[in-house]
C-alpha positions as CSV (number, residue, x, y, z in Angstrom):
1,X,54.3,93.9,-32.2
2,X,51.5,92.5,-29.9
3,X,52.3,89.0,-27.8
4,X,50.6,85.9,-29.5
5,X,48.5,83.3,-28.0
6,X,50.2,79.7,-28.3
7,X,48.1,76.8,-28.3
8,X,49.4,73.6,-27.4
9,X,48.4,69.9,-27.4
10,X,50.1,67.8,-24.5
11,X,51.0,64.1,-24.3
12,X,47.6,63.5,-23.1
13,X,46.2,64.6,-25.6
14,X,44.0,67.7,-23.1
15,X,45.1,71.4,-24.7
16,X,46.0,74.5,-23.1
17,X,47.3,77.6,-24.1
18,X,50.1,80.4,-23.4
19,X,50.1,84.2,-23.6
20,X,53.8,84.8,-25.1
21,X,55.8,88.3,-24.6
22,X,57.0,89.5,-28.0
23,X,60.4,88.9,-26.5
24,X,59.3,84.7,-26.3
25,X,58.6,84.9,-22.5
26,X,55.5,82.7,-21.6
27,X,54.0,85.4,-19.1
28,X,50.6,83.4,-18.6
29,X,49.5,79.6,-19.0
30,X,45.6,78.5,-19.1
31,X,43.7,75.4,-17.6
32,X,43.6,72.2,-19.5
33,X,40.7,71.8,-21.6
34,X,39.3,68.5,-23.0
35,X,38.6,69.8,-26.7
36,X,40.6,71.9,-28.6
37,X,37.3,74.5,-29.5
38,X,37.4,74.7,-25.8
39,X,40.8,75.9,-25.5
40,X,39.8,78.7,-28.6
41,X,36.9,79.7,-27.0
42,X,39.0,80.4,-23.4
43,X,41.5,82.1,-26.0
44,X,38.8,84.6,-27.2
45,X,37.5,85.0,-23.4
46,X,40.4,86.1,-22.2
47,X,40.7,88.7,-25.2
48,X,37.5,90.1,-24.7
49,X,37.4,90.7,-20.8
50,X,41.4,91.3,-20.6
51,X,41.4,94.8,-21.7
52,X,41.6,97.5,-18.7
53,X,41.3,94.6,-16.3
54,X,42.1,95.4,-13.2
55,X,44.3,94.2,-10.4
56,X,42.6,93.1,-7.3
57,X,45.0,92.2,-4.6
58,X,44.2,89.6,-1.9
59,X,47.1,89.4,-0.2
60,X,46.7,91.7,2.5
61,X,49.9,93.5,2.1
């Protein structure tokens, strides 16, 4: 089983989303976004340029 994308609306009323581990750990949390289509559409980017990303490491260790 895959990880699952939660979306979420806060208090004030701005969404995000988080990318959830299938054993429940939240291993990455989005932006805020205004709209709710927004926060889909960032859900799809990240889908679609995710795969075979690679790591680029900036901290000079």
């Amino acid at each position: 089983m895959a990880g699952k994308f939660v979306l979420k609306k806060g208090s004030g009323g701005k969404y995000h989303f988080n990318l959830v581990a299938t054993n429940g750990q939240v291993i990455a949390t989005s932006e805020t976004y205004e709209r709710k289509q927004s926060a889909l559409s960032g859900i799809e980017s990240v889908k679609t340029n995710a795969p075979g990303a690679e790591t680029d490491d900036q901290t000079g260790e």
